[in-house]
DOVEXTOR-731621 format. One record per residue (C-alpha): x negated, y, z negated; residue in one letter; residue number from 1. Coordinates in steps of 0.001 Angstrom, whole numbers, plus 500000, padded with zeros to 6 digits. Example, Ala and Ser with C-alpha at 12.3 -4.5 7.8 and 13.67 -1.06 7.14 Angstrom:
<pts>
+--------+--------+--------+------+-----+
|      x |      y |      z | code | pos |
+--------+--------+--------+------+-----+
| 487700 | 495500 | 492200 |    A |   1 |
| 486330 | 498940 | 492860 |    S |   2 |
+--------+--------+--------+------+-----+
</pts>
This chain:
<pts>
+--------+--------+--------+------+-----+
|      x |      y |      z | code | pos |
+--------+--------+--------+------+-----+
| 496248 | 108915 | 110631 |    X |   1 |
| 499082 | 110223 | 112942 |    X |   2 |
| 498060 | 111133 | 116363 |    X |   3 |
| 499348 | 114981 | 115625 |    X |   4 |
| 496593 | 114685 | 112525 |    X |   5 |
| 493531 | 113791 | 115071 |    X |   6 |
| 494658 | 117139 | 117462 |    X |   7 |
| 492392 | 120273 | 116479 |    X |   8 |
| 493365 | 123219 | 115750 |    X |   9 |
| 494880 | 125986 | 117025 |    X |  10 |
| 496710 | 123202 | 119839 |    X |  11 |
| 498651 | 121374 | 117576 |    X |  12 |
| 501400 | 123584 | 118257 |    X |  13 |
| 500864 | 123868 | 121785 |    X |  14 |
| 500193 | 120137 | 122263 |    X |  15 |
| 503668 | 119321 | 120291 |    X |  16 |
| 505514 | 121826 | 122622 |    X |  17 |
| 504172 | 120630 | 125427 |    X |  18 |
| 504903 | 116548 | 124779 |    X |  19 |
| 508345 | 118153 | 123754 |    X |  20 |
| 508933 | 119544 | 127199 |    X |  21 |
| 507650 | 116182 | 129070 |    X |  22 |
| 504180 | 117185 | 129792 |    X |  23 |
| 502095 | 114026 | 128517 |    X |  24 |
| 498764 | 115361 | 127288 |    X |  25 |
| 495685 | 113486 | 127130 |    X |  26 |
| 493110 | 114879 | 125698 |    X |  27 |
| 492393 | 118359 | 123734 |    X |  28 |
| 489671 | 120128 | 122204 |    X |  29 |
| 489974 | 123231 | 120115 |    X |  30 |
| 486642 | 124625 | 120133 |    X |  31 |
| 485336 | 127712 | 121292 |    X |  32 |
| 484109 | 128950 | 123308 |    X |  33 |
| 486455 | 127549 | 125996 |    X |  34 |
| 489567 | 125598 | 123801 |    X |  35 |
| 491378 | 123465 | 126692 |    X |  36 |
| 494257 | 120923 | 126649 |    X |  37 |
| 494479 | 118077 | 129765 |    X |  38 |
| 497489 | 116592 | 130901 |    X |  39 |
| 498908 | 114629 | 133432 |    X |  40 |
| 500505 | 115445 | 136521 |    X |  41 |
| 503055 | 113472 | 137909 |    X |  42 |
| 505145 | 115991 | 141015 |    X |  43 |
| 503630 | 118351 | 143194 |    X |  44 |
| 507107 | 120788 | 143122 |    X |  45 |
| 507221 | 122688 | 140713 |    X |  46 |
| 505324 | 121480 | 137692 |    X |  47 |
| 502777 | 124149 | 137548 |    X |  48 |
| 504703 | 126897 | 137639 |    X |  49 |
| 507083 | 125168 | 134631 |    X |  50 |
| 503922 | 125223 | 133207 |    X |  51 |
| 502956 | 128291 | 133539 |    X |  52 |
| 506445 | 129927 | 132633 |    X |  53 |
| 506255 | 128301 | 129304 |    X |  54 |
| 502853 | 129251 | 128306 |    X |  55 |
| 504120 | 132697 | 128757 |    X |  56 |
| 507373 | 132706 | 127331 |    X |  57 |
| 505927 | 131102 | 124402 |    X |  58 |
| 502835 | 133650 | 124154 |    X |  59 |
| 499735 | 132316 | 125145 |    X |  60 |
| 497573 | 134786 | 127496 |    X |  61 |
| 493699 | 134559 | 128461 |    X |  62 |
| 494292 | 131152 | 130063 |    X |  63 |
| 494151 | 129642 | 133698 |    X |  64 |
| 495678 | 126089 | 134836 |    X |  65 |
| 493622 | 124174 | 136660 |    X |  66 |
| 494767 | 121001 | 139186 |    X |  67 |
| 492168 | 118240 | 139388 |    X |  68 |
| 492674 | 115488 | 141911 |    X |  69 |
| 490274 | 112314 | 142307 |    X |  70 |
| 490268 | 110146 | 145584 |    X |  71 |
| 489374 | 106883 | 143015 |    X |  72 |
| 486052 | 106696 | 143853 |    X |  73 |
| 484878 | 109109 | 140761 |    X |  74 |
| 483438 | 106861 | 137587 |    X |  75 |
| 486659 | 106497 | 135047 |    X |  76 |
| 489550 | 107171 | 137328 |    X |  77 |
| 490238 | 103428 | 137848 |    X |  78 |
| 491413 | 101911 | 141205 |    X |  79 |
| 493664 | 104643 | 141973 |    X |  80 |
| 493820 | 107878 | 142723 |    X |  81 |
| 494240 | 110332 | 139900 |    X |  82 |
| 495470 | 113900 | 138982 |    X |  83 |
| 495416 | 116123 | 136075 |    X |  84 |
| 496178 | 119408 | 135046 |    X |  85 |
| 493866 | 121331 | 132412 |    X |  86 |
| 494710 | 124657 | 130075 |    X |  87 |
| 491683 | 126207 | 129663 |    X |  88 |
| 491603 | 129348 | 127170 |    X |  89 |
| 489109 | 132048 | 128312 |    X |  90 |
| 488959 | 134528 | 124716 |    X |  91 |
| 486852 | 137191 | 124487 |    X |  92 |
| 483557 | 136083 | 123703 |    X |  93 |
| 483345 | 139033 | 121333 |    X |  94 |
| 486198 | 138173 | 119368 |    X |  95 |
| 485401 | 134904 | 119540 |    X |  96 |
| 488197 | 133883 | 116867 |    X |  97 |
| 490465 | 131166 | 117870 |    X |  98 |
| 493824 | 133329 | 117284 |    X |  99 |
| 492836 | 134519 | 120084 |    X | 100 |
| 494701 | 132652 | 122249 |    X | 101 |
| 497938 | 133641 | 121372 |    X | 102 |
| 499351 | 136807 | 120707 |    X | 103 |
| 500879 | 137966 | 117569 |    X | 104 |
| 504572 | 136845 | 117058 |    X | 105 |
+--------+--------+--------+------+-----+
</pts>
């Protein structure tokens, strides 16, 4: 089984563009009611906002980026410090329905 065959729908798409444009993901889930995608985050420049841009371009809405920084001292983070970035979708719990998160092309 391929690593793009363990990735749950609807982010298979999202997680393949975003390895494509260098962001190295590292975990996913595609449930609802909250869907969200974690990556790492290497720069402090301008990384988010790269981020953000293609989210938008591409047509994703109902989402926020959030920056997570540990000092090392947190269970699982290792020796070292450690920082992530997370892509959390927020639809409409009365939709509810996983197209949701993107508009219609």
């Amino acid at each position: 089984m391929s690593l793009k065959d363990m990735i749950e729908e609807p982010l298979k798409d999202l997680v393949q563009l975003l390895r494509d444009e260098g962001f190295n993901t590292t975990c996913s889930c595609g449930h609802l009611p909250t869907p969200y995608i974690e990556m790492e985050w290497r720069s402090y420049d301008d990384e988010i906002f790269k981020l953000y841009n293609l989210l938008i371009e591409h047509g994703y809405k109902n989402f926020f980026i959030k920056a997570n920084w540990s000092s090392g001292n947190c269970p699982g983070t290792g020796n070292g410090r450690r920082r992530s970035l997370e892509i959390r979708f927020c639809p409409q719990p009365k939709l509810a329905k996983l197209e949701d998160i993107k508009k219609e092309e």
